[in-house]
N, C-alpha and C positions, 0 to 999 in steps of 0.2 A: 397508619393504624398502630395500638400498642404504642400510643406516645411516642410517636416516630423511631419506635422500632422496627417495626416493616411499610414499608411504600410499595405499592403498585403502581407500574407506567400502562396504559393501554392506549394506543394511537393508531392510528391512520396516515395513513400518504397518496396521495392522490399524485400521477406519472403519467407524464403523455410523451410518447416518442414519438418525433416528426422526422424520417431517411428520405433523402433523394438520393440517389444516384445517376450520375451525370457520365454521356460516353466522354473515355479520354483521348477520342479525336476532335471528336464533330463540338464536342460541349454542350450537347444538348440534353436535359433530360429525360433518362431514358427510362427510372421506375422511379416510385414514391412509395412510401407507406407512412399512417397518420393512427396511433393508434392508443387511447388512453385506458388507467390502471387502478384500483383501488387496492393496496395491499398494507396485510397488517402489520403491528409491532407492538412485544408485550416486552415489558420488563419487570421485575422482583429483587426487591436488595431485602436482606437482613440483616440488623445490626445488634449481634448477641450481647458485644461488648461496642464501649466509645473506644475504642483504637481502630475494632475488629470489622469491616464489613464483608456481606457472600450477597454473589449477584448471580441473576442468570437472566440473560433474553434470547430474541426470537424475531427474527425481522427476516422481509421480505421486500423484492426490489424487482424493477423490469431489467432485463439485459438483451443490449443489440448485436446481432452479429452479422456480419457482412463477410464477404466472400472476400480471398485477399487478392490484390494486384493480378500475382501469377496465374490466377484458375481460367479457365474458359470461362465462366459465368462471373467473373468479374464485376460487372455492372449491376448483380445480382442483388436486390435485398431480401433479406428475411423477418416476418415477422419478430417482434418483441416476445422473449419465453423470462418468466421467474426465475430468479436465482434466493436462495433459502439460508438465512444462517443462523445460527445457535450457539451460545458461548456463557459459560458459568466461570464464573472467579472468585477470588476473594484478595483484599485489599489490606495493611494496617498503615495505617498512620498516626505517627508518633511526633505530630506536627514537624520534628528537624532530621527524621526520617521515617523511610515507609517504605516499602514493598506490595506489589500485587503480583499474582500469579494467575492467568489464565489459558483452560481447555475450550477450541474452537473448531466449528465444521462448518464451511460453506460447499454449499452444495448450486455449481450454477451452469447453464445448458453449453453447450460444445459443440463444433461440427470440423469435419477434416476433409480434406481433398481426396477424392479418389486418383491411387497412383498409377491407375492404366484408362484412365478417362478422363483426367486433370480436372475433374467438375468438384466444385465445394457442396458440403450439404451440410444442413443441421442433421444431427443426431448425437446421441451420448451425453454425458456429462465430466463436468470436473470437478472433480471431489477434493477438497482442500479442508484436509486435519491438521491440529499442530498445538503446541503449547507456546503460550507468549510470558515472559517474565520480567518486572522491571524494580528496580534497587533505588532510590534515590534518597537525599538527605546530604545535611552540612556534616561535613567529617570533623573540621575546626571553624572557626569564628572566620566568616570569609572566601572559604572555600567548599564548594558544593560539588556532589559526582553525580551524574544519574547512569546506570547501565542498564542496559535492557538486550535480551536474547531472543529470538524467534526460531522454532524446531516446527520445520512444515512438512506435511507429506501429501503431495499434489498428483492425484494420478488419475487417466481415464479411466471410465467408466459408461458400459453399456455405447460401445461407437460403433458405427456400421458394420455390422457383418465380423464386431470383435476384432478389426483389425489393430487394434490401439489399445485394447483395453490391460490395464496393468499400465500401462507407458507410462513414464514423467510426464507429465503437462509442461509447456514449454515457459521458459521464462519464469520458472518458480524456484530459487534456490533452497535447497532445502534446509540449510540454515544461515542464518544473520544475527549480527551484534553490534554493538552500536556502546561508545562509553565518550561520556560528553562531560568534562570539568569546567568548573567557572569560579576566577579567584580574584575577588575585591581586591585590586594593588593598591597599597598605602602611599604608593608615589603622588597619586590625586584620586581627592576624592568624585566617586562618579566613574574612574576609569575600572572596568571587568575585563580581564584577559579569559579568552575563552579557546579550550581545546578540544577539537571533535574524532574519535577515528571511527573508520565504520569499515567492519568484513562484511562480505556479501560471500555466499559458497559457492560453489561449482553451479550448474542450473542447464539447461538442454535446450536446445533450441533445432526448427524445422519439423518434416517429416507430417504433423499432423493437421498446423493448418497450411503445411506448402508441400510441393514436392522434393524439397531443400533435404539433403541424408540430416539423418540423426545424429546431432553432434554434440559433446560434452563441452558447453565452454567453463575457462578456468574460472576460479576462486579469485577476488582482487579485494583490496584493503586501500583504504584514503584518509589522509590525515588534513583537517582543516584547524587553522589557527586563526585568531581572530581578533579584536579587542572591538569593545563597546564603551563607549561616553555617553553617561546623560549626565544634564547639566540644565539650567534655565535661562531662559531670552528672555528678559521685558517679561518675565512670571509665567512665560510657556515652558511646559517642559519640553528638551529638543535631547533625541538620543544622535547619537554620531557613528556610524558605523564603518568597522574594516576589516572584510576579511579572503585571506589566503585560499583557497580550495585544491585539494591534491598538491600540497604542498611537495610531494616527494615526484612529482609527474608522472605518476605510475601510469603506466600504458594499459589496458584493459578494454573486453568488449562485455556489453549487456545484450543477454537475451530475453527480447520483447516476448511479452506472452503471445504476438500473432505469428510468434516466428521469424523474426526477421531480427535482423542486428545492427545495436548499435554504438557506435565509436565512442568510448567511455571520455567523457569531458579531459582536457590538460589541466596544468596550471592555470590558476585562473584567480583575478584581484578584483573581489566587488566591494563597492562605495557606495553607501547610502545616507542621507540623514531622513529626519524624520522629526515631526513638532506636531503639538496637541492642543488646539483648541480651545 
């Protein structure tokens, strides 16, 4: 509309969840559920200026939750419940650099283990607010940043009987950064040396979907190096790839959003190539 000044998105999705749960002795199994979704999605951009654009959507999705390993009802599944999210920003792009900044809320269903009857249930929800920002563009002829931040604030809401409510949700740091450089080397043409680090914060894990105490795990940062060749075979384009991960072997653990934990990757050297058709 307005000479592609404003766009309207409005969509559909159609979701079907199929769970079996199978015993972890016998293998047999022991529930199912089968169960499909129609749920909406709207989107709105405005574009006052050509640099400038402001968005806002709305989208909705099924989410499954299952009982974890430790509970008595283990074997448990639970219907499929809606999870809800909402999110406005605005964008500029100045083709050799640009910025967005956006406010976001998902809202999606939850359940905890009772800790004197070790049974899992649905109930509550998890409320996840936060701003996302991101920086990118060529600084010089060749060389490119992009950074980007994440400020989250992840917390129960409305769980059994209040036990939780206010808690960190588990496995949500509640902040992260990310600064990723990429620099065309004049050594050969086609060769991009590329450098990644990425902080993850502090984040909590146990207590609400396990009977696990309530623990702070630390803050960890990984530096990835890398380099990339593309080049051409007999007129295909073929990129060549190499790269370093947690170049400094930082030791660290991640806390899963189901609570459980785990062993943050070593050093590690992956090799790929790749050709285009």
């Amino acid at each position: 509309m307005a000479d592609g000044l404003v766009e309207l998105m409005v969509g559909a999705r159609r979701q079907e969840i199929e769970l079996g749960t199978y015993a972890p002795v016998t293998g047999l199994l022991s529930n199912t559920y089968d169960k499909s979704a129609t749920t909406p999605a709207f989107g709105l951009v405005v574009r006052p200026t050509e640099v400038l654009s402001v968005y806002a959507n709305a989208v909705q999705g099924l989410t499954a939750l299952k009982a974890p390993g430790s509970a008595i009802n283990s074997t448990q599944t639970f219907p499929p419940a809606r999870s809800r999210q909402y999110e406005i920003g605005a964008k500029l792009d100045f083709k050799t650099f640009g910025a967005t900044l956006a406010a976001f809320q998902i809202t999606q269903p939850a359940g905890n283990v009772d800790p004197v009857t070790n049974v899992f249930g649905v109930g509550g929800t998890q409320r996840n607010r936060g701003f996302e920002g991101t920086i990118f563009g060529e600084i010089v002829p060749d060389l490119r940043v992009i950074v980007g931040a994440t400020l989250l604030d992840a917390r129960w809401r409305r769980t059994r009987g209040g036990l939780y409510d206010g808690n960190p949700a588990t496995g949500a740091p509640r902040f992260q950064a990310t600064t990723g450089l990429e620099w065309d080397t004049p050594v050969l043409r086609g060769l991009t040396a590329i450098a990644t680090v990425v902080y993850t914060g502090a984040s909590y894990a146990g207590t609400t979907f396990t009977n696990l105490p309530f623990s702070k795990i630390p803050d960890w940062t990984t530096l990835d190096l890398g380099l990339r060749y593309a080049t051409l075979v007999q007129d295909k384009p073929v990129t060549l790839r190499a790269t370093m991960s947690n170049v400094t072997d930082n030791h660290y653990w991640i806390a899963n959003p189901n609570g459980a934990l785990i062993l943050g990757a070593p050093r590690t050297l992956w090799l790929s190539a790749s050709i285009d058709f």
